[in-house]
N, C-alpha and C positions, 0 to 999 in steps of 0.2 A: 387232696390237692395241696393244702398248706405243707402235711410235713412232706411233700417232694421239693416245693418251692425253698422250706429250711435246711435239708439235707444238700440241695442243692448249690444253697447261698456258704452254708458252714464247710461243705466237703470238696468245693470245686473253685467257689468265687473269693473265699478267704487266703486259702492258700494260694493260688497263682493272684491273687495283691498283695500280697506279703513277697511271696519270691519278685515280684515288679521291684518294690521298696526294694529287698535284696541286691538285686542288679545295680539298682539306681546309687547304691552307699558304697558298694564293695568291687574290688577291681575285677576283673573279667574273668582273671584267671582262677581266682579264689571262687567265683559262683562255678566255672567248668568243673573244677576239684569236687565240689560239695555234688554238685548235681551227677557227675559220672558216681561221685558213691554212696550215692542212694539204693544201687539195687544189691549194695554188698548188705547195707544196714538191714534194707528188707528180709534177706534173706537170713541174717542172723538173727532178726524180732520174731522168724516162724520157726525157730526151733524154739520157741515158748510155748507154741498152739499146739494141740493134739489131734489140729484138725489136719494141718499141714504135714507133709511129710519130705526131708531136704534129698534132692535128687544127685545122683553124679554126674549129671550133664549139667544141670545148676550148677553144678560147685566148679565144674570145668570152664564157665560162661562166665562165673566170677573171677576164677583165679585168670581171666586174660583180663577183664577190665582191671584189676588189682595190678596185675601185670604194666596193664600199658597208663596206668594212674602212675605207680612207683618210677616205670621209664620217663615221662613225662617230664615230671618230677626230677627225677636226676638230671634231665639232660636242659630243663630249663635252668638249677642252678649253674649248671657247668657254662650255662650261654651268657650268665650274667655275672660268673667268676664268685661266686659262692663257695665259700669253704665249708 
């Protein structure tokens, strides 16, 4: 029962307090940034594992979030006159 209670406190309750902190220092825009690409970084730490195998519907799934990350991204400088 203890190592669920620790797995629990270290893998579930440390990280969403840390991204809390996160939110609370960093403007809104910059935590949507970091958290939409998260599932790109995943996706490139499992081509480490030999457990994992990277799919073409994966890879299709990332290049739209990359996609509408980069659009994003362009069209928020262009709305604040960004060169």
């Amino acid at each position: 029962m203890s190592t669920v209670v620790f797995v629990s406190a270290v893998g579930v309750l440390v990280p969403l307090y840390l991204l809390q902190v996160g939110i609370s220092r960093c403007n809104p825009y910059t935590v949507m940034v970091t958290l939409a690409a998260l599932p790109v970084l995943t996706f490139a730490i499992e081509g480490f594992s030999s457990r994992y195998e990277w799919t073409f519907a994966t890879a299709i799934g990332l290049a739209i979030i990359t996609g509408a990350l980069l659009w994003d991204a362009m069209a928020r400088r262009k709305w604040l006159g960004v060169r």
